[in-house]
PQR file of N, CA, C, O and H, with PARSE charges and radii, in Angstrom:
ATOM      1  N   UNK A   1     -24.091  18.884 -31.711 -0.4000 1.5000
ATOM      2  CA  UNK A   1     -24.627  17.750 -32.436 -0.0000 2.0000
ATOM      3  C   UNK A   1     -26.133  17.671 -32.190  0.5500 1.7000
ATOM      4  O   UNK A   1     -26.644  17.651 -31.070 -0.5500 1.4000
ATOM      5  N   UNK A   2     -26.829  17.628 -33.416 -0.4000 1.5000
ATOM      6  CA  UNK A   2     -28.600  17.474 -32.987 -0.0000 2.0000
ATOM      7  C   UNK A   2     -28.727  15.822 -32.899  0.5500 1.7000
ATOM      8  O   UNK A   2     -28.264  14.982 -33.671 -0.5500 1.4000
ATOM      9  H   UNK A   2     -26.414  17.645 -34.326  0.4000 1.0000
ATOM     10  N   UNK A   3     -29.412  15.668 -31.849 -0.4000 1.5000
ATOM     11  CA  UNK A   3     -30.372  14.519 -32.310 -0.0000 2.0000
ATOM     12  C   UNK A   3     -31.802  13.958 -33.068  0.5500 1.7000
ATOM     13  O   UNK A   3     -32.970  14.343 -33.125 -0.5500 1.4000
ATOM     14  H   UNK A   3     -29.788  16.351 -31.222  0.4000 1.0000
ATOM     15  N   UNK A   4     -31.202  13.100 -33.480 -0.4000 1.5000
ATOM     16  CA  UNK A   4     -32.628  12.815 -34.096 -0.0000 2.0000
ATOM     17  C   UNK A   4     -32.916  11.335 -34.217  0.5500 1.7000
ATOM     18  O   UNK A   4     -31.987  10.545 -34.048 -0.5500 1.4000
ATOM     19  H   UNK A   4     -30.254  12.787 -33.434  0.4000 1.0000
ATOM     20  N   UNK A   5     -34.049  10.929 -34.477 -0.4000 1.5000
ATOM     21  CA  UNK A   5     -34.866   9.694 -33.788 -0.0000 2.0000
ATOM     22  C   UNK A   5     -34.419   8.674 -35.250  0.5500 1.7000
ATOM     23  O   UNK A   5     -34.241   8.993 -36.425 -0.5500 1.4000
ATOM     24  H   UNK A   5     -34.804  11.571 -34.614  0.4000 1.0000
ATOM     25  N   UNK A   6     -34.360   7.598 -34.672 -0.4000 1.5000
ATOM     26  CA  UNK A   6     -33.760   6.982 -35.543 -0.0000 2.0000
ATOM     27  C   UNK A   6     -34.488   6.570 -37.425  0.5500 1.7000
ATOM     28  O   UNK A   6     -35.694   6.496 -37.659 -0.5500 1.4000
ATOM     29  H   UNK A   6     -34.505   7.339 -33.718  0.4000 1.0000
ATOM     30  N   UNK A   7     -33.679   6.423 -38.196 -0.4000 1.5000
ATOM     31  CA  UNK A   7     -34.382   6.781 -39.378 -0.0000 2.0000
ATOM     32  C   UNK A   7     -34.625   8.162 -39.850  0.5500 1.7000
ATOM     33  O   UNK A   7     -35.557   8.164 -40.653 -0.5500 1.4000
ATOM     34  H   UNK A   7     -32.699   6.483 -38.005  0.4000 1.0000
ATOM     35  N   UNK A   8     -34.118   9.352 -39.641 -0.4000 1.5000
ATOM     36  CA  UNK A   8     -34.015  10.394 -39.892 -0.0000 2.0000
ATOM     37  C   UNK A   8     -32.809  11.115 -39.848  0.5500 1.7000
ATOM     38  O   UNK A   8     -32.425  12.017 -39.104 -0.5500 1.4000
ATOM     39  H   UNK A   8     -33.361   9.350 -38.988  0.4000 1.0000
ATOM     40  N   UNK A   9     -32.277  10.515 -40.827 -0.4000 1.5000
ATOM     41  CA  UNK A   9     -30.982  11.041 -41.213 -0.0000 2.0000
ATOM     42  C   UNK A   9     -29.737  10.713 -40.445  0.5500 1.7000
ATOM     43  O   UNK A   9     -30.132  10.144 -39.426 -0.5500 1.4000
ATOM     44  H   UNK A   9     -32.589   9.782 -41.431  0.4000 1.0000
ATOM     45  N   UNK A  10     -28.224  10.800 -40.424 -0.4000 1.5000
ATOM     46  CA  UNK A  10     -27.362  10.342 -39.491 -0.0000 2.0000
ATOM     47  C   UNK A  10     -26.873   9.212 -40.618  0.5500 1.7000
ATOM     48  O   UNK A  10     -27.187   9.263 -41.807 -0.5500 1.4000
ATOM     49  H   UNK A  10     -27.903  11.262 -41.251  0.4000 1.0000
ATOM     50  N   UNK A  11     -26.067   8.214 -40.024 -0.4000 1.5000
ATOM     51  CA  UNK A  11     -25.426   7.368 -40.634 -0.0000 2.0000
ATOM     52  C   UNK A  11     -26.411   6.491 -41.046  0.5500 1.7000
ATOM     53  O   UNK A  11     -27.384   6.301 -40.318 -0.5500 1.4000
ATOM     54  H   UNK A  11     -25.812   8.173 -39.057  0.4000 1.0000
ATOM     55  N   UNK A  12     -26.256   5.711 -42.527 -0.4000 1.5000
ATOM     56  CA  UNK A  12     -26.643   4.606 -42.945 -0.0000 2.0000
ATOM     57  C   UNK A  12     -26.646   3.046 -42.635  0.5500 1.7000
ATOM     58  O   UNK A  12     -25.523   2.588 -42.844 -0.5500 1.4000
ATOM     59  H   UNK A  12     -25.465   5.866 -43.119  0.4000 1.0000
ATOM     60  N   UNK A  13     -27.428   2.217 -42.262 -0.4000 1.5000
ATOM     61  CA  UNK A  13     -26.822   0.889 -41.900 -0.0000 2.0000
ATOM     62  C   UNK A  13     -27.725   0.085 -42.637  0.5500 1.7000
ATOM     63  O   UNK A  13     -28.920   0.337 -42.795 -0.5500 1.4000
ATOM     64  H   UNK A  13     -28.341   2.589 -42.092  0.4000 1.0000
ATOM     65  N   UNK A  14     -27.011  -1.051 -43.154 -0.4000 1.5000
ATOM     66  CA  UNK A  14     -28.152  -1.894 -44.057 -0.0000 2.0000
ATOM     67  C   UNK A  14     -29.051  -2.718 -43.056  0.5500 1.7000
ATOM     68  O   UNK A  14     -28.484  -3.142 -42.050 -0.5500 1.4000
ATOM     69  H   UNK A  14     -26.040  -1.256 -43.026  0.4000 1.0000
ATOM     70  N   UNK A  15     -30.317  -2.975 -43.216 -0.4000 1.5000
ATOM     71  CA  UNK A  15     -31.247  -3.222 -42.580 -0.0000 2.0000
ATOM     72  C   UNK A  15     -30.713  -4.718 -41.675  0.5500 1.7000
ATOM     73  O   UNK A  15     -29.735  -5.243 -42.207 -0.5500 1.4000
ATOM     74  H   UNK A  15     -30.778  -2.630 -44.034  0.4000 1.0000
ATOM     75  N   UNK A  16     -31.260  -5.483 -40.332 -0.4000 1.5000
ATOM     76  CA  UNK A  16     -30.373  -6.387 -39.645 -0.0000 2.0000
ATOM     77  C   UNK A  16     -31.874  -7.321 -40.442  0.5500 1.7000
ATOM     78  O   UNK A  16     -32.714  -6.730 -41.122 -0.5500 1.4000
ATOM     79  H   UNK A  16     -32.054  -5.056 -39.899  0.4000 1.0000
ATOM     80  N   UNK A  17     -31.910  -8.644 -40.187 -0.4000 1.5000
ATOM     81  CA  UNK A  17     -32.890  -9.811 -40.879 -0.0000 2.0000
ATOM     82  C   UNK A  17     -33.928  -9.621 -40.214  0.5500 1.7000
ATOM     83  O   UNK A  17     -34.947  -9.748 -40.892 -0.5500 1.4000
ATOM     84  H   UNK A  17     -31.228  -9.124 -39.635  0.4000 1.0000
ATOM     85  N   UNK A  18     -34.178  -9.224 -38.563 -0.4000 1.5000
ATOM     86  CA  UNK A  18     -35.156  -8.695 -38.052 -0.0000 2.0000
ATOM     87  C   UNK A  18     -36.176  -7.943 -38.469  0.5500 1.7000
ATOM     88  O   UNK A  18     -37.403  -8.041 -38.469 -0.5500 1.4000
ATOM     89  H   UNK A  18     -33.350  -9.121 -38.013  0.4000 1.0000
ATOM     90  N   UNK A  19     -35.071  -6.873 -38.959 -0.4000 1.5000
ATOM     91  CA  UNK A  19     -36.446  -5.527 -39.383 -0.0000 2.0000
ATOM     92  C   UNK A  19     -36.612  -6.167 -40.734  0.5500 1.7000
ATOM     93  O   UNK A  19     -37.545  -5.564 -41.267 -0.5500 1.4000
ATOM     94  H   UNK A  19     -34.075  -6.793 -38.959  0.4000 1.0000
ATOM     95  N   UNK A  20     -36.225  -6.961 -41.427 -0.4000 1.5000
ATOM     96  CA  UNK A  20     -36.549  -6.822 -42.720 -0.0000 2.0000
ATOM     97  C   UNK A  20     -37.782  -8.215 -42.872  0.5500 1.7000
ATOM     98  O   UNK A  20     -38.379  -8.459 -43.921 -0.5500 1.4000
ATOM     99  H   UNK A  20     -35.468  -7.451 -40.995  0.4000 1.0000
ATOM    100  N   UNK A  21     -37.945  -8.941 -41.662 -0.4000 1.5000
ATOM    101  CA  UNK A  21     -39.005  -9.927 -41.266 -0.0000 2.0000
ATOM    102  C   UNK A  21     -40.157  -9.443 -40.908  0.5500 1.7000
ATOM    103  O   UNK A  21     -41.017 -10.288 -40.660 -0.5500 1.4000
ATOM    104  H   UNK A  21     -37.460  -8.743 -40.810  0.4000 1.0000
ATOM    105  N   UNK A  22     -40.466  -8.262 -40.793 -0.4000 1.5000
ATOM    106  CA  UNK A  22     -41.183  -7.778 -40.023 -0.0000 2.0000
ATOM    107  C   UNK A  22     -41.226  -6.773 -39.179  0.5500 1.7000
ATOM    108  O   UNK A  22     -42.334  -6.596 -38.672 -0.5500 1.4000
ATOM    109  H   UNK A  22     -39.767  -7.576 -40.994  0.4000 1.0000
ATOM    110  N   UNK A  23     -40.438  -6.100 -38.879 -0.4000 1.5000
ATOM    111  CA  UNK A  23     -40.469  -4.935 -38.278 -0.0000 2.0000
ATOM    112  C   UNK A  23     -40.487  -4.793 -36.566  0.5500 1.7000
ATOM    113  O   UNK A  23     -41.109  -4.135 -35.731 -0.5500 1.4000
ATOM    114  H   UNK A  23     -39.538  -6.244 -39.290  0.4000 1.0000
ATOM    115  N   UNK A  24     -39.528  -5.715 -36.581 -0.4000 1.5000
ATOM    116  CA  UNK A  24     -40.177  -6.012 -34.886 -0.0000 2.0000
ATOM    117  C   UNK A  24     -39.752  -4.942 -34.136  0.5500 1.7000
ATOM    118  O   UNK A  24     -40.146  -4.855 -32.973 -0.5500 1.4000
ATOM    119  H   UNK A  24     -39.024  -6.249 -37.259  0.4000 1.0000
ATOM    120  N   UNK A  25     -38.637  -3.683 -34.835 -0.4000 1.5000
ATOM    121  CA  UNK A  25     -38.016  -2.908 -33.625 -0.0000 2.0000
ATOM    122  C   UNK A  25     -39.209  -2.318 -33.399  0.5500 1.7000
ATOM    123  O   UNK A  25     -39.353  -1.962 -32.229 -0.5500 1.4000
ATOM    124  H   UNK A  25     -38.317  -3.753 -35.780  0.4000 1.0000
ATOM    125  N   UNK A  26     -40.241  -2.061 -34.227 -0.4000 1.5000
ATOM    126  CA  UNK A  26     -41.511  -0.764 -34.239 -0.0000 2.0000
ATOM    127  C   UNK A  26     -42.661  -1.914 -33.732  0.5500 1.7000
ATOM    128  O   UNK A  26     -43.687  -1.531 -33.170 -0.5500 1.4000
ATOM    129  H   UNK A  26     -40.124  -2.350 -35.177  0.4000 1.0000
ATOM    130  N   UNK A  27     -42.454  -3.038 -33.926 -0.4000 1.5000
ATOM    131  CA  UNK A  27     -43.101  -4.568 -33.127 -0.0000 2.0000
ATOM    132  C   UNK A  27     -44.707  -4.111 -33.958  0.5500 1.7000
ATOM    133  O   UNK A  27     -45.772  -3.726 -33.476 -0.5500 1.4000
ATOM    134  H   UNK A  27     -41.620  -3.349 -34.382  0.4000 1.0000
ATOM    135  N   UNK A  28     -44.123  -4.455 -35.896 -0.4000 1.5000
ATOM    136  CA  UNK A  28     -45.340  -4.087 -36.630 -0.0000 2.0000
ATOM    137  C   UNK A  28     -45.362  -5.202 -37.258  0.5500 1.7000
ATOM    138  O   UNK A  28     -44.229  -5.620 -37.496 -0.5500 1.4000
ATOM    139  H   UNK A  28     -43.258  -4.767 -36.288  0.4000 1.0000
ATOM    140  N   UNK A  29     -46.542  -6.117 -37.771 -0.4000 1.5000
ATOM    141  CA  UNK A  29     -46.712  -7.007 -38.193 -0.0000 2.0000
ATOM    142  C   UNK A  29     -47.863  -6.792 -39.565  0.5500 1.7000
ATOM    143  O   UNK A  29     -49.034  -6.429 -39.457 -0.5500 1.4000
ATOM    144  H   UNK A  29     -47.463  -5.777 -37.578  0.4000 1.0000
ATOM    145  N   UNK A  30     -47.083  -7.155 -40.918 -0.4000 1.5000
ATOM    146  CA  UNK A  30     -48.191  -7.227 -42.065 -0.0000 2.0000
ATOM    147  C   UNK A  30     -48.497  -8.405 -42.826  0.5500 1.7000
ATOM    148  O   UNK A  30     -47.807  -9.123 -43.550 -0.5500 1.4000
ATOM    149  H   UNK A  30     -46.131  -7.450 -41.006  0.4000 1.0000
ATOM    150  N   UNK A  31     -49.655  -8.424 -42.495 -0.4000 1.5000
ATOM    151  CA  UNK A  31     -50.534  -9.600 -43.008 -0.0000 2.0000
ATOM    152  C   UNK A  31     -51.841 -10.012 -43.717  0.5500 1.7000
ATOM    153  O   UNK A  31     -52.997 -10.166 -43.321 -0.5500 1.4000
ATOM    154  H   UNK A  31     -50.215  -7.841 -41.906  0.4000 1.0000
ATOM    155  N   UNK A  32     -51.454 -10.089 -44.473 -0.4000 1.5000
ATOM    156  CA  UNK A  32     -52.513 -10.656 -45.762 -0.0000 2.0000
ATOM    157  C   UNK A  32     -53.465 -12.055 -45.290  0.5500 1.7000
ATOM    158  O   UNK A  32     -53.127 -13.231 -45.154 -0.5500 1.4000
ATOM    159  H   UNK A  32     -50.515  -9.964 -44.795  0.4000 1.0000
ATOM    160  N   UNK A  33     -54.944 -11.289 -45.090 -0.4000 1.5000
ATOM    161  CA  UNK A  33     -55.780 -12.691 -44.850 -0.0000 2.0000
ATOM    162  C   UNK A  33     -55.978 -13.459 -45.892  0.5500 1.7000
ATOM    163  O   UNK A  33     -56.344 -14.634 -45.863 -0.5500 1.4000
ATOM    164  H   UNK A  33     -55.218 -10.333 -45.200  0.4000 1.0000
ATOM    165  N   UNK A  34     -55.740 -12.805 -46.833 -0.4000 1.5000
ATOM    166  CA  UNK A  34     -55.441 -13.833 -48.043 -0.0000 2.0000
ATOM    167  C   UNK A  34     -54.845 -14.533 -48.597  0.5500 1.7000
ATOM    168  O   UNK A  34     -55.202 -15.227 -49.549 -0.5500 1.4000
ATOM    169  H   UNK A  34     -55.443 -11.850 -46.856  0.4000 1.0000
ATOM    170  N   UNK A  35     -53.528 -14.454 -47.946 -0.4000 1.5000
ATOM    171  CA  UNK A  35     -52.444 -15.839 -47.981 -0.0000 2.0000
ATOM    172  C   UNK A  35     -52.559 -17.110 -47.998  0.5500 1.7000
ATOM    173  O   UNK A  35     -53.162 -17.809 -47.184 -0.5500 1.4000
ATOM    174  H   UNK A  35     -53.238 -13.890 -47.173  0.4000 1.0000
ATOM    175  N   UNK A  36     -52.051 -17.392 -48.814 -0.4000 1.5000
ATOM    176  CA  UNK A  36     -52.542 -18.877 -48.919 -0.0000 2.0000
ATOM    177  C   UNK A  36     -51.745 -19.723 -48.346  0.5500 1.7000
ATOM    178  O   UNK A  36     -52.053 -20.909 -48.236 -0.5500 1.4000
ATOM    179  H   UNK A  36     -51.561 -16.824 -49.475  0.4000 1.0000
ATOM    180  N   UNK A  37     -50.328 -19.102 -47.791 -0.4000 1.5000
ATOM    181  CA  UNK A  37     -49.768 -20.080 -46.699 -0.0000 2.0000
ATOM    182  C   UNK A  37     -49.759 -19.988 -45.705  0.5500 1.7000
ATOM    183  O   UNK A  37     -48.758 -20.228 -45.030 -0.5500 1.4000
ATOM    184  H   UNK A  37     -50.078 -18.138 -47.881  0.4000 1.0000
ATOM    185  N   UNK A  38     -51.333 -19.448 -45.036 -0.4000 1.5000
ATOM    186  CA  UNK A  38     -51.363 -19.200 -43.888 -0.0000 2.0000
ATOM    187  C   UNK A  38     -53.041 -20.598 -44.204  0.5500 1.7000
ATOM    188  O   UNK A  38     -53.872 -20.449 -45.101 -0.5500 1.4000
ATOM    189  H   UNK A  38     -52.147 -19.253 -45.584  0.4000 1.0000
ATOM    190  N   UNK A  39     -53.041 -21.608 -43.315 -0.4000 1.5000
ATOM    191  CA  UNK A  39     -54.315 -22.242 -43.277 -0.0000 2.0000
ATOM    192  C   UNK A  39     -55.380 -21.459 -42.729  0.5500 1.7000
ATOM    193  O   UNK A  39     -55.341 -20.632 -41.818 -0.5500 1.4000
ATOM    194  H   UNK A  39     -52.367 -21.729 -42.586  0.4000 1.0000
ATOM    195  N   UNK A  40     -56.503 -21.923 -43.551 -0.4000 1.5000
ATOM    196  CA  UNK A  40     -57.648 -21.518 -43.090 -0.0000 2.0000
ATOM    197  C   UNK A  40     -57.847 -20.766 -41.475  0.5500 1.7000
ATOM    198  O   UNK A  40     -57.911 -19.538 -41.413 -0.5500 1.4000
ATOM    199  H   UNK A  40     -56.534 -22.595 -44.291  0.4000 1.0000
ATOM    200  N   UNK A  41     -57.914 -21.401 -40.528 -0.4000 1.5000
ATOM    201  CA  UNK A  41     -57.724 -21.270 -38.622 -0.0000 2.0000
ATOM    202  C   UNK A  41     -57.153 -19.805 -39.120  0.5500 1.7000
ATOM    203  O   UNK A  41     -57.949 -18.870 -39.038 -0.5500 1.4000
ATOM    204  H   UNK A  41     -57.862 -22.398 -40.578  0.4000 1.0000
ATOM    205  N   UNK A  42     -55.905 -19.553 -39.602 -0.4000 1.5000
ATOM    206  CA  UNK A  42     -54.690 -18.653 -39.227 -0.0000 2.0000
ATOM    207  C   UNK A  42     -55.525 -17.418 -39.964  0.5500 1.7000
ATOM    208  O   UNK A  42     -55.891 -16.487 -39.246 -0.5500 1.4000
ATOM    209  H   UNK A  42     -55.258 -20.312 -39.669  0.4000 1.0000
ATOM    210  N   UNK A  43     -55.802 -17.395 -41.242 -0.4000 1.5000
ATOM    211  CA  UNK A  43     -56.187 -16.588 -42.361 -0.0000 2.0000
ATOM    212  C   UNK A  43     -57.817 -16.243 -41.235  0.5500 1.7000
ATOM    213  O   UNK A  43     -57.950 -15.088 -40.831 -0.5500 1.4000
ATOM    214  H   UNK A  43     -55.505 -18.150 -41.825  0.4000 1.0000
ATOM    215  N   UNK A  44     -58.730 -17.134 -40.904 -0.4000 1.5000
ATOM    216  CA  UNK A  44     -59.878 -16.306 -40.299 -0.0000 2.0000
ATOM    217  C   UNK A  44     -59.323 -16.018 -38.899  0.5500 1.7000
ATOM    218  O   UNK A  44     -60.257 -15.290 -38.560 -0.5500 1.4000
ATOM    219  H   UNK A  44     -58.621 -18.073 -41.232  0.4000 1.0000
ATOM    220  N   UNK A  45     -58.652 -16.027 -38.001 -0.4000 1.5000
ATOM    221  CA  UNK A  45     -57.870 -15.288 -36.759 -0.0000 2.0000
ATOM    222  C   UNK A  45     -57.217 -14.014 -37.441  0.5500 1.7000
ATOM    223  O   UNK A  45     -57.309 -13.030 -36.706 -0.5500 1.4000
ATOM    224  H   UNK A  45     -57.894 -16.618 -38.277  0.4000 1.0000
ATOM    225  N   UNK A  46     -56.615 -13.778 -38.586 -0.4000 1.5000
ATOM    226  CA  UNK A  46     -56.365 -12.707 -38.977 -0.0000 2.0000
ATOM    227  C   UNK A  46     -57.214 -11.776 -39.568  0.5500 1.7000
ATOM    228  O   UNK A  46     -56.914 -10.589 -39.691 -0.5500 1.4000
ATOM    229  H   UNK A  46     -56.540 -14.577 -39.183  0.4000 1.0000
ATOM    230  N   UNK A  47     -58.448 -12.360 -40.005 -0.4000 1.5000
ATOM    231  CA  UNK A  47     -59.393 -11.114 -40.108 -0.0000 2.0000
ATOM    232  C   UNK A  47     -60.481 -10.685 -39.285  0.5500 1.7000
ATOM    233  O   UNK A  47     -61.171  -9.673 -39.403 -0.5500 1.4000
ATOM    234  H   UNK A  47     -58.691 -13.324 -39.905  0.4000 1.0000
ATOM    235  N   UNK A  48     -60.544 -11.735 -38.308 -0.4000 1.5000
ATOM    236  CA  UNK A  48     -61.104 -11.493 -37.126 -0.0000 2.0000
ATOM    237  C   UNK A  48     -60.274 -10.219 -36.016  0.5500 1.7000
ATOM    238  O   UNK A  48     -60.923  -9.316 -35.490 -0.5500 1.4000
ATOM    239  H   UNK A  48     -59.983 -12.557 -38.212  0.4000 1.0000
ATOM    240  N   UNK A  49     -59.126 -10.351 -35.870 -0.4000 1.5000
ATOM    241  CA  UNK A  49     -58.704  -9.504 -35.484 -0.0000 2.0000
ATOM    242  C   UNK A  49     -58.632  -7.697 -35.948  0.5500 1.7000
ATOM    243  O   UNK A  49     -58.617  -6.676 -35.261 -0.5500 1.4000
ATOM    244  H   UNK A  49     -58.598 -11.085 -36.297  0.4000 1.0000
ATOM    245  N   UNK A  50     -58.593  -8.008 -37.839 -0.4000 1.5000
ATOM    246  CA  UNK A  50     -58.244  -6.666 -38.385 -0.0000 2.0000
ATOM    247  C   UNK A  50     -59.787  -6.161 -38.110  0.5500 1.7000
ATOM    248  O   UNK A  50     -59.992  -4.985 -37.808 -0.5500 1.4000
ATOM    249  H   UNK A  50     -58.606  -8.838 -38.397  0.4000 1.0000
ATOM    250  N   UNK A  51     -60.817  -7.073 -38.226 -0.4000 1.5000
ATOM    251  CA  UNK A  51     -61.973  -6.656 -38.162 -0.0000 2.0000
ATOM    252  C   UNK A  51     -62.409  -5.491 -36.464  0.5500 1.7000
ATOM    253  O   UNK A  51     -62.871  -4.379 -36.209 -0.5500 1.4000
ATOM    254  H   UNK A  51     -60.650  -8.028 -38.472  0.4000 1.0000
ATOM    255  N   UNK A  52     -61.881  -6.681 -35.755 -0.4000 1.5000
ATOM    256  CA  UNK A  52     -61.986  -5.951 -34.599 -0.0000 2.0000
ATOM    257  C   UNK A  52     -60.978  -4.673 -34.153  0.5500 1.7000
ATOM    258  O   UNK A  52     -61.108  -4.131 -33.055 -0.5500 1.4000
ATOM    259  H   UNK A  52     -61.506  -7.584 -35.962  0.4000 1.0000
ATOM    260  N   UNK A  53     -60.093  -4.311 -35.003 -0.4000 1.5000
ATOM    261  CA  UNK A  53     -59.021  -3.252 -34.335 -0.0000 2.0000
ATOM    262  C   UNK A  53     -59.768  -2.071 -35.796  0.5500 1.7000
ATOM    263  O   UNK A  53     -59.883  -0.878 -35.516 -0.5500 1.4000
ATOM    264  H   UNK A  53     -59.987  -4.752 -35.895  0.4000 1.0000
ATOM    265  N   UNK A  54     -60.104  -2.448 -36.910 -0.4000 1.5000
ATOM    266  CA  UNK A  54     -60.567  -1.443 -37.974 -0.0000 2.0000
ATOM    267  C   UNK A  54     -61.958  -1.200 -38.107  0.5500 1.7000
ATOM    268  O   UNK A  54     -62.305  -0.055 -38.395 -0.5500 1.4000
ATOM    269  H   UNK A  54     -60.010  -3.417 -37.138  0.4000 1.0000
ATOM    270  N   UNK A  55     -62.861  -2.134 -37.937 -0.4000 1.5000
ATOM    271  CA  UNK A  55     -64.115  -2.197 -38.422 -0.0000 2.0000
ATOM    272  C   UNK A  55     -64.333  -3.178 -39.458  0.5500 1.7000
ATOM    273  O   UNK A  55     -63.334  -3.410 -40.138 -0.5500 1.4000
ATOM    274  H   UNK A  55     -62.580  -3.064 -37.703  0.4000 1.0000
ATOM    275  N   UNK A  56     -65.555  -3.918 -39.800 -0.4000 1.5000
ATOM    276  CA  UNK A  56     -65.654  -4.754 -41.198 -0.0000 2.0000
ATOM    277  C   UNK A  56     -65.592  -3.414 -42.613  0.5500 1.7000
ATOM    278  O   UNK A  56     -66.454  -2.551 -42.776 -0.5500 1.4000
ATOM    279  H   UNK A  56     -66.366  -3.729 -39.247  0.4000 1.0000
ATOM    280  N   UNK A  57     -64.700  -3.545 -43.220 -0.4000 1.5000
ATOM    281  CA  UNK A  57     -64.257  -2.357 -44.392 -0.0000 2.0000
ATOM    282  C   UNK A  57     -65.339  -2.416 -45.044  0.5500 1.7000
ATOM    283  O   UNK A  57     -66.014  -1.459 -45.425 -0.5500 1.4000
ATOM    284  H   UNK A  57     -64.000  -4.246 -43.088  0.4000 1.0000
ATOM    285  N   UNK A  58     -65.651  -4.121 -45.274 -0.4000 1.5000
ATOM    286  CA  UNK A  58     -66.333  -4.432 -46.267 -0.0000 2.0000
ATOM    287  C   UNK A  58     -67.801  -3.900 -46.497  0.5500 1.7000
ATOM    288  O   UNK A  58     -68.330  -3.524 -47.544 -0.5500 1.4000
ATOM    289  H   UNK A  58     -65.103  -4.898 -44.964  0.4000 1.0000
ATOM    290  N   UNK A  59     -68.381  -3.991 -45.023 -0.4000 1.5000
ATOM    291  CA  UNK A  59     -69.782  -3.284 -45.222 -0.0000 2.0000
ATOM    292  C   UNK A  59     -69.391  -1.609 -45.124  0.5500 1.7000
ATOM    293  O   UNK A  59     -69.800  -0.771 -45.928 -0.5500 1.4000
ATOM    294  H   UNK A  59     -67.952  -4.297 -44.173  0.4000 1.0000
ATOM    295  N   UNK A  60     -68.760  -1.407 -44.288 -0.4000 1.5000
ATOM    296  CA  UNK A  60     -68.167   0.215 -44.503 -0.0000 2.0000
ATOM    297  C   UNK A  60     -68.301   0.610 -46.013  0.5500 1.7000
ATOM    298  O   UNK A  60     -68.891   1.589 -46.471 -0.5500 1.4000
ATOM    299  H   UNK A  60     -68.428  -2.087 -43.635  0.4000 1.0000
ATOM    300  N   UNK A  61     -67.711  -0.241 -46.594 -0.4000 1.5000
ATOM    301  CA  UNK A  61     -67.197   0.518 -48.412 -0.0000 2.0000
ATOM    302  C   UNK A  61     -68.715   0.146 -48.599  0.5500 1.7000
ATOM    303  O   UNK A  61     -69.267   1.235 -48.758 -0.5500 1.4000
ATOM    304  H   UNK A  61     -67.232  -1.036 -46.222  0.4000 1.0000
ATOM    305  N   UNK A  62     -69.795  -0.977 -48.668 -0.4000 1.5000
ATOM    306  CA  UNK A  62     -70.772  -0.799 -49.236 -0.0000 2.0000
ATOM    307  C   UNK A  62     -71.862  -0.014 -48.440  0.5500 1.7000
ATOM    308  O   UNK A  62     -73.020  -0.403 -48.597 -0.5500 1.4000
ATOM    309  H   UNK A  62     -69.347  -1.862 -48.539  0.4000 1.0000
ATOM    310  N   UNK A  63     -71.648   1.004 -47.637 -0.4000 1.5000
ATOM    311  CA  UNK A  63     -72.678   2.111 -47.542 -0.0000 2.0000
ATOM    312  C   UNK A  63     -72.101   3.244 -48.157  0.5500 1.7000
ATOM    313  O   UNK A  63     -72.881   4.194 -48.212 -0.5500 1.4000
ATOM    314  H   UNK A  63     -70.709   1.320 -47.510  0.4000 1.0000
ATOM    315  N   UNK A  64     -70.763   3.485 -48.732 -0.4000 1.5000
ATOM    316  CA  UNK A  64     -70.613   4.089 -49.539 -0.0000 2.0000
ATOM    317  C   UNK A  64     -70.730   5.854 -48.709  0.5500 1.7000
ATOM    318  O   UNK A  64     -70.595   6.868 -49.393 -0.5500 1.4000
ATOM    319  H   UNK A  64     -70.129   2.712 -48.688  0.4000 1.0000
TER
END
């Protein structure tokens, strides 16, 4: 019997409410600073952060 890492083939299981919230087995979180049901506070903590783990994109894309 080979193994292999999960998600690569083997038996099928429909996803549990966990992974399908978010992804917590891989503990991945996606988030839009542009949400609008996230208040203001929440929406600039979230691009403060992407800023600091990516870079500002924004001036990135305008040096082109």
């Amino acid at each position: 019997m080979r193994w292999l890492p999960r998600g690569y083939g083997g038996e099928r299981r429909p996803p549990n409410r966990s992974n399908v919230m978010g992804g917590s087995d891989q503990n991945i979180l996606v988030v839009s600073a542009n949400d609008q049901r996230l208040t203001w506070p929440e929406r600039e903590l979230v691009r403060q952060i992407g800023e600091k783990l990516y870079g500002n994109r924004q001036r990135e894309a305008a040096r082109g």
